[in-house]
Backbone as numpy.savetxt, mean C-alpha at the origin, in Angstrom:
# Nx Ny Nz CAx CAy CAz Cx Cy Cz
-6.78 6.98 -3.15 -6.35 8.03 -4.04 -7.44 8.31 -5.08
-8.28 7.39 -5.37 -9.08 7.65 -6.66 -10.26 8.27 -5.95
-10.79 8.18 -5.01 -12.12 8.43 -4.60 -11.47 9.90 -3.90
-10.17 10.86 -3.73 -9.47 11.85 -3.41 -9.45 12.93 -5.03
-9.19 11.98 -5.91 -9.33 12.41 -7.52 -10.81 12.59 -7.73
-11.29 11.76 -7.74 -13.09 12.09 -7.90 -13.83 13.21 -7.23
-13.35 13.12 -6.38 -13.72 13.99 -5.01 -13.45 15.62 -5.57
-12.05 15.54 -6.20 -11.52 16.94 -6.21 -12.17 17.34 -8.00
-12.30 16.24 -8.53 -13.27 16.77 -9.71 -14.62 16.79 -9.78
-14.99 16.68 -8.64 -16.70 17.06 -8.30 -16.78 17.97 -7.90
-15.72 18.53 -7.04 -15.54 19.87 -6.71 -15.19 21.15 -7.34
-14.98 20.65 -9.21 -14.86 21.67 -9.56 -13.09 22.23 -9.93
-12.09 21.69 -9.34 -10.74 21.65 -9.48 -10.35 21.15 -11.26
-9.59 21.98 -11.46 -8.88 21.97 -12.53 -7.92 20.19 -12.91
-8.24 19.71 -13.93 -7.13 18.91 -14.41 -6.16 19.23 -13.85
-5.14 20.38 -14.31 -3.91 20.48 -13.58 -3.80 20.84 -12.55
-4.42 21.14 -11.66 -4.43 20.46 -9.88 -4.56 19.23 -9.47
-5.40 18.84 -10.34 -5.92 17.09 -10.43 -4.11 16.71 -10.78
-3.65 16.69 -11.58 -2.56 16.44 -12.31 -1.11 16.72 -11.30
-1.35 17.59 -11.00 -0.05 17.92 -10.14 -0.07 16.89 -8.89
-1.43 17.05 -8.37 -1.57 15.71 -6.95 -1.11 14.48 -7.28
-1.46 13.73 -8.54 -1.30 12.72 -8.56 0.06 12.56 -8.86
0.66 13.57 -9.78 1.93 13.49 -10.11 2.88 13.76 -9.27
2.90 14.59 -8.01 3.30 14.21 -6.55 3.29 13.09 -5.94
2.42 12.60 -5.96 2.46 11.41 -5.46 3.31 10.44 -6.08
3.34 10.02 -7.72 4.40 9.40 -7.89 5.46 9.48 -7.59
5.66 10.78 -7.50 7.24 11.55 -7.27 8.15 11.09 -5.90
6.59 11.46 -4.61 6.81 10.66 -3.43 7.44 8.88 -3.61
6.54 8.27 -4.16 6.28 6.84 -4.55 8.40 6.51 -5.19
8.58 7.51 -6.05 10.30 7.56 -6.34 11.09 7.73 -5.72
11.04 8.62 -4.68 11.42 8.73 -3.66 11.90 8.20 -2.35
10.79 7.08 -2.50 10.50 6.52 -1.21 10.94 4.98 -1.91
11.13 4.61 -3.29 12.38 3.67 -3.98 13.28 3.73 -3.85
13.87 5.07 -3.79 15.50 5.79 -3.70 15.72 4.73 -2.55
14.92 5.31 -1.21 15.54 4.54 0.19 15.20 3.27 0.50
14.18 2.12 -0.63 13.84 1.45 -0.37 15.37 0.09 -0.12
16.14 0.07 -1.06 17.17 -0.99 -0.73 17.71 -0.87 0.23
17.83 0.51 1.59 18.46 0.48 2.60 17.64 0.03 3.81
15.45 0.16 2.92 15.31 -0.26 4.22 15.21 -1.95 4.32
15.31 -2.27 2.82 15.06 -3.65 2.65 16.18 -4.72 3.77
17.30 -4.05 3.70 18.50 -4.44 4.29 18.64 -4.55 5.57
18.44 -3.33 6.01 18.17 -3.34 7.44 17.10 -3.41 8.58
15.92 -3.67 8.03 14.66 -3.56 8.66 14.12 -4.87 8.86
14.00 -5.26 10.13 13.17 -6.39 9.45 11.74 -6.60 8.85
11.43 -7.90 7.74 10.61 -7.64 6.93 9.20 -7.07 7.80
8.40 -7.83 8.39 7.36 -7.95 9.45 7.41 -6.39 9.39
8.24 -5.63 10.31 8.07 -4.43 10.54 8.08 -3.56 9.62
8.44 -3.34 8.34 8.39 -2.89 7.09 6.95 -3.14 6.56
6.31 -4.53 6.45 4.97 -4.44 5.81 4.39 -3.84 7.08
4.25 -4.07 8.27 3.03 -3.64 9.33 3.07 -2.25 9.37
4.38 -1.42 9.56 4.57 0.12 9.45 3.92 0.62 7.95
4.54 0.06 7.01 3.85 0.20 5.89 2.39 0.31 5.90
1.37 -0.72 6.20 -0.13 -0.25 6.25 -0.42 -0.03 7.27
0.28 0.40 8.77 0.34 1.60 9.55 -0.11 2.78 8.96
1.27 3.32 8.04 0.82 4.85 7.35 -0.13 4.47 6.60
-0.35 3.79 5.86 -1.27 3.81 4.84 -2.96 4.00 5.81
-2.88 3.25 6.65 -4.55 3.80 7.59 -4.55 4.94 7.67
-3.24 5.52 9.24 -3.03 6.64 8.95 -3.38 7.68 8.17
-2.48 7.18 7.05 -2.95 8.50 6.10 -4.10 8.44 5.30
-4.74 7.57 5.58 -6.59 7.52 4.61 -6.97 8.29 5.66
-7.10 8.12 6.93 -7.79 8.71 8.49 -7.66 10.45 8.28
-6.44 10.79 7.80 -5.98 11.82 7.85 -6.37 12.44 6.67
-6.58 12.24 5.40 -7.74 12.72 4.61 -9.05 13.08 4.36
-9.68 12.38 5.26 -10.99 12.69 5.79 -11.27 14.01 5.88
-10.54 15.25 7.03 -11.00 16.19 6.81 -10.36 17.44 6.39
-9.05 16.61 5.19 -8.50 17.79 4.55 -9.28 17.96 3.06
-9.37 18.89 2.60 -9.85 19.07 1.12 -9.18 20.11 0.40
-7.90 21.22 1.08 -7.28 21.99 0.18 -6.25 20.69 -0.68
-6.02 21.46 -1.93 -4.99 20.10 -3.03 -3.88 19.87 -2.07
-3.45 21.53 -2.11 -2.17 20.86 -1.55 -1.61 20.31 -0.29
-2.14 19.89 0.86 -2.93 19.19 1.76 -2.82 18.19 1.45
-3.87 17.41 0.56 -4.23 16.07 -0.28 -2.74 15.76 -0.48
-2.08 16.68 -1.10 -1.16 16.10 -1.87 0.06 15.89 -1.13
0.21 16.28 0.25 1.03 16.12 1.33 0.98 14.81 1.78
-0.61 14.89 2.20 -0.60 13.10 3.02 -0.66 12.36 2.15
-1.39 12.75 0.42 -0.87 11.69 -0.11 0.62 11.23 -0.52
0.91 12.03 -0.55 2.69 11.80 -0.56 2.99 10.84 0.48
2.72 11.22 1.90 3.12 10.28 2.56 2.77 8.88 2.61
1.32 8.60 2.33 0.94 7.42 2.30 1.49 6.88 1.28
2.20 6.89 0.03 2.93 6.17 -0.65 4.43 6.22 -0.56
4.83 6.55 0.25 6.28 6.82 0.19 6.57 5.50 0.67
6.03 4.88 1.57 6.37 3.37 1.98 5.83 2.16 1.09
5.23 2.23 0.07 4.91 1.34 -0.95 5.73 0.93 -1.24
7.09 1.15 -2.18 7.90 0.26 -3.07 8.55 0.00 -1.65
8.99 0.34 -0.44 8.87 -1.11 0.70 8.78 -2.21 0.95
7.27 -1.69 1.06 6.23 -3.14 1.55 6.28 -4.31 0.08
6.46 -3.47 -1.05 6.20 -4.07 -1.87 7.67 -5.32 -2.70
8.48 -4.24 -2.40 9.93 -4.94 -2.19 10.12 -6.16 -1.12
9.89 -5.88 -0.36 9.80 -6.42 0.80 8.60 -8.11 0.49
7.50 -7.91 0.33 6.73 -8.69 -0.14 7.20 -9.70 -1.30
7.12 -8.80 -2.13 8.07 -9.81 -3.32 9.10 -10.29 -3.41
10.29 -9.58 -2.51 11.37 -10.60 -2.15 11.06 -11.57 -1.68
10.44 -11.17 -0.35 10.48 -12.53 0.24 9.55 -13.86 -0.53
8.61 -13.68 -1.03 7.84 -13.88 -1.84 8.56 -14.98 -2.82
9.14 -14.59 -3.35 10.52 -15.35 -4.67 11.47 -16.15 -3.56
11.68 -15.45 -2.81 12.87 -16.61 -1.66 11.92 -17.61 -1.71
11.47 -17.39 -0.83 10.06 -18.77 -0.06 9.46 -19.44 -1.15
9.16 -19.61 -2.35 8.82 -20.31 -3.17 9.72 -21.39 -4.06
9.20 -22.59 -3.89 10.29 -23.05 -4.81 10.41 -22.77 -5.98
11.36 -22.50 -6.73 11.80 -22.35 -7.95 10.91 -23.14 -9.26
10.52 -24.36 -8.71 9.57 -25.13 -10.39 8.02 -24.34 -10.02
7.66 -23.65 -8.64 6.48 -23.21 -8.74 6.46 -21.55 -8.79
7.56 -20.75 -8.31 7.60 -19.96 -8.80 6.73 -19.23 -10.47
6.86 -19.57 -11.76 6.17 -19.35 -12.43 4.40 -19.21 -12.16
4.06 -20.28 -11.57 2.40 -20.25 -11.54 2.02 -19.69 -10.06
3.22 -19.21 -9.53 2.65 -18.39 -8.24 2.62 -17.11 -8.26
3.78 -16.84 -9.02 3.86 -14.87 -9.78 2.13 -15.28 -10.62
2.25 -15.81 -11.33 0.83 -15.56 -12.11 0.01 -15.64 -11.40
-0.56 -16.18 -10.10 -1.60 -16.55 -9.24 -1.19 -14.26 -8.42
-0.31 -14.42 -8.09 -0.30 -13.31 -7.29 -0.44 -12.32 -8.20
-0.11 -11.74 -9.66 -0.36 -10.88 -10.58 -1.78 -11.22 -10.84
-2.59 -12.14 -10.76 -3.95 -12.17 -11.31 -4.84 -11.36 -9.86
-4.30 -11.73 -8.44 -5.33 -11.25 -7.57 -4.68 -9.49 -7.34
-3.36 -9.29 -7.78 -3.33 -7.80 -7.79 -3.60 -7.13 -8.88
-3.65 -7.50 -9.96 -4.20 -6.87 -11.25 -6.27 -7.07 -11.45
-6.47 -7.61 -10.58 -7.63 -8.15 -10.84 -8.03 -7.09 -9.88
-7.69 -6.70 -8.97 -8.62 -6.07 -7.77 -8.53 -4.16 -8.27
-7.22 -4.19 -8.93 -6.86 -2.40 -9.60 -7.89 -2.22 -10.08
-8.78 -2.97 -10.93 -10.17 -2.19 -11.53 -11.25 -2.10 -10.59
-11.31 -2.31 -9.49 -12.34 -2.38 -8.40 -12.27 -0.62 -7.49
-10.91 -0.16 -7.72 -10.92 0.82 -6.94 -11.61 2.02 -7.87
-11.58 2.39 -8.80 -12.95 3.43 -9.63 -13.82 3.34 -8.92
-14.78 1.95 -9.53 -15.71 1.28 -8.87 -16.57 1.56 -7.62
-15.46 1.29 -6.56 -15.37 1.58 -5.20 -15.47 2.97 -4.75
-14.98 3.77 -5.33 -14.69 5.60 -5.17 -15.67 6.16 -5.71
-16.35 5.49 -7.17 -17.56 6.22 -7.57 -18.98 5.68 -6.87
-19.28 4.39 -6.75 -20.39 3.94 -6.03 -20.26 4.89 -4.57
-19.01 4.52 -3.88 -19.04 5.23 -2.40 -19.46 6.75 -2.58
-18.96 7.61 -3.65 -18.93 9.32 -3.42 -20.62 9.30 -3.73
-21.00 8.60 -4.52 -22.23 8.52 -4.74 -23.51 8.71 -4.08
-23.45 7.26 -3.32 -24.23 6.70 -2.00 -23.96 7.38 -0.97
-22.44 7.39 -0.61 -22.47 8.09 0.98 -21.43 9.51 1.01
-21.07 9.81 -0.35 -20.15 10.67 -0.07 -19.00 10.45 0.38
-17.88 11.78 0.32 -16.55 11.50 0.27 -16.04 11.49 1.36
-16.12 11.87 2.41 -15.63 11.50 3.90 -16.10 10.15 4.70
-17.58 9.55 4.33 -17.92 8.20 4.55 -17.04 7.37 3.82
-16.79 7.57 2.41 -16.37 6.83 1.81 -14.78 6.16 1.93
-14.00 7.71 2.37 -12.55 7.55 3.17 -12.87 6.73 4.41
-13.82 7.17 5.34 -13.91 6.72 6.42 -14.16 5.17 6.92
-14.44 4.29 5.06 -14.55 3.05 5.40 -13.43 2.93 4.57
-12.60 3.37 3.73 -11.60 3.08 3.39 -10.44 2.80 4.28
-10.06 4.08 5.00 -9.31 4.17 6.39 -9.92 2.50 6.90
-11.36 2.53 7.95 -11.20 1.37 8.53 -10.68 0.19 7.67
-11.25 0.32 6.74 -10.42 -1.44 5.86 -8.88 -1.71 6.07
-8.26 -0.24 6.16 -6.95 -0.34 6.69 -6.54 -0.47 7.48
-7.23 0.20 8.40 -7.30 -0.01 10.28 -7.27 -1.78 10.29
-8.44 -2.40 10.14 -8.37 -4.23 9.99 -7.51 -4.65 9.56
-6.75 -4.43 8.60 -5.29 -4.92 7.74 -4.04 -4.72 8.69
-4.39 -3.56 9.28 -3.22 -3.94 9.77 -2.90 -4.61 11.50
-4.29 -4.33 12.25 -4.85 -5.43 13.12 -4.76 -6.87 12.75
-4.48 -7.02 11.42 -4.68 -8.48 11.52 -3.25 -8.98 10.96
-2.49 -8.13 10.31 -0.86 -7.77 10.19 -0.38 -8.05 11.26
-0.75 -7.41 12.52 -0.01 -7.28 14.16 -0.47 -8.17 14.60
-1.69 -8.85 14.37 -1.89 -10.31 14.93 -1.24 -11.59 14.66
-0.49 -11.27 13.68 0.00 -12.34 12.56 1.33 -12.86 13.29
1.74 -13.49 14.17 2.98 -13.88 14.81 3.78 -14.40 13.55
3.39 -14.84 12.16 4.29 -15.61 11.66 4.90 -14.14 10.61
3.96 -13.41 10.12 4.68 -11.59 9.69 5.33 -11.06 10.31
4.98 -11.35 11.97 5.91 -10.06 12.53 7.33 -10.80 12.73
7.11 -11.94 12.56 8.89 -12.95 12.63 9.90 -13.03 11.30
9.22 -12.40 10.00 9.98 -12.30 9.09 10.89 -11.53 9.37
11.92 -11.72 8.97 13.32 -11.25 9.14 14.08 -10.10 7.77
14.62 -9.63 8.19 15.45 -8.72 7.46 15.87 -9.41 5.84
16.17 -8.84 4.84 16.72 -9.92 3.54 17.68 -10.71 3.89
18.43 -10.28 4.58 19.94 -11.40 5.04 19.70 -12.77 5.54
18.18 -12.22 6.07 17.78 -13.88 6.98 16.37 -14.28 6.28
16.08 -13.93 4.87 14.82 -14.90 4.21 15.34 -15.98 4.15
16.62 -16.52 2.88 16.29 -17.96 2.63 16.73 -18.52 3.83
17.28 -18.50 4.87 17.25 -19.30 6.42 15.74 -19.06 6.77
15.22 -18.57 6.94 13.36 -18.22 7.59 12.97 -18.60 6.39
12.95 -18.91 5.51 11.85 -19.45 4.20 12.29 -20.89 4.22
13.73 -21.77 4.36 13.98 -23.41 4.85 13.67 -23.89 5.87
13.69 -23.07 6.82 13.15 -23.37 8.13 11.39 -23.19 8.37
10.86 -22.44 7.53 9.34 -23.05 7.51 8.98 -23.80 6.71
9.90 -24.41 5.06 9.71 -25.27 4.75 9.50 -26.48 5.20
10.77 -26.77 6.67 10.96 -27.74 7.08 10.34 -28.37 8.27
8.93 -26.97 8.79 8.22 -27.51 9.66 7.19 -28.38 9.54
């Protein structure tokens, strides 16, 4: 999304085009919360995160060679609509599977490597538009996603997570292997 923002203010686009995209996108991102407790429920987990950075490749791939806003602001819509998901999904299970006295220093271990990496994406969007420009720059973005989720679908022990009904049974039962 940031190197899509950069992109569209190198080009000359107005703040409030800039503004409206991104603010779509949250909107999507609310949206896609609304339905998140039904898919938490019924989906199982595995297939929720892997579909999840499914679209998310997807839709980096699919930016590449759009550049009208409202375009941008379509697939970006879509690529976040499955976030509070994956992310639900993650952190539930996440809190099940941990014991309770380590809980505390494992939220902090997992808030330090996701808060730590948010300042890298500027970074990443301005060095890339820079050096190789904005379609190279998607185009290794996309692949980083493409690998994530190759290695998601490789993962026999992700794709066996189970629906919320069946974490703490699948989080005692790998305790107990």
């Amino acid at each position: 999304m940031t190197t899509v923002i950069y992109a569209l203010q190198q080009q000359g686009h107005s703040p409030v085009t800039i503004g409206f995209l991104t603010t779509a996108a949250g909107v999507a991102m609310l949206v896609g919360a609304l339905f998140t407790p039904l898919i938490v429920l019924r989906v199982r987990a595995g297939v929720v995160i892997i579909g999840g950075l499914a679209v998310s490749a997807i839709g980096v791939f699919a930016l590449i060679p759009v550049h009208a806003p409202l375009m941008l602001t379509l697939v970006l819509a879509g690529i976040v609509l499955f976030i509070p998901a994956v992310n639900a999904v993650l952190m539930g299970y996440f809190t099940v599977a941990t014991p309770t006295e380590l809980l505390g220093r494992a939220n902090s271990a997992s808030a330090v490597l996701g808060m730590g990496a948010m300042p890298l994406a500027p970074l990443v969007a301005g060095v890339g538009l820079s050096l190789i420009g904005r379609e190279a720059t998607l185009f290794v973005g996309a692949g980083l996603c493409a690998v994530s989720v190759l290695l998601a679908v490789s993962t026999a022990a992700l794709r066996a997570l189970p629906a919320e009904s069946g974490w703490s049974a699948h989080a005692a039962q790998s305790v107990t292997r």
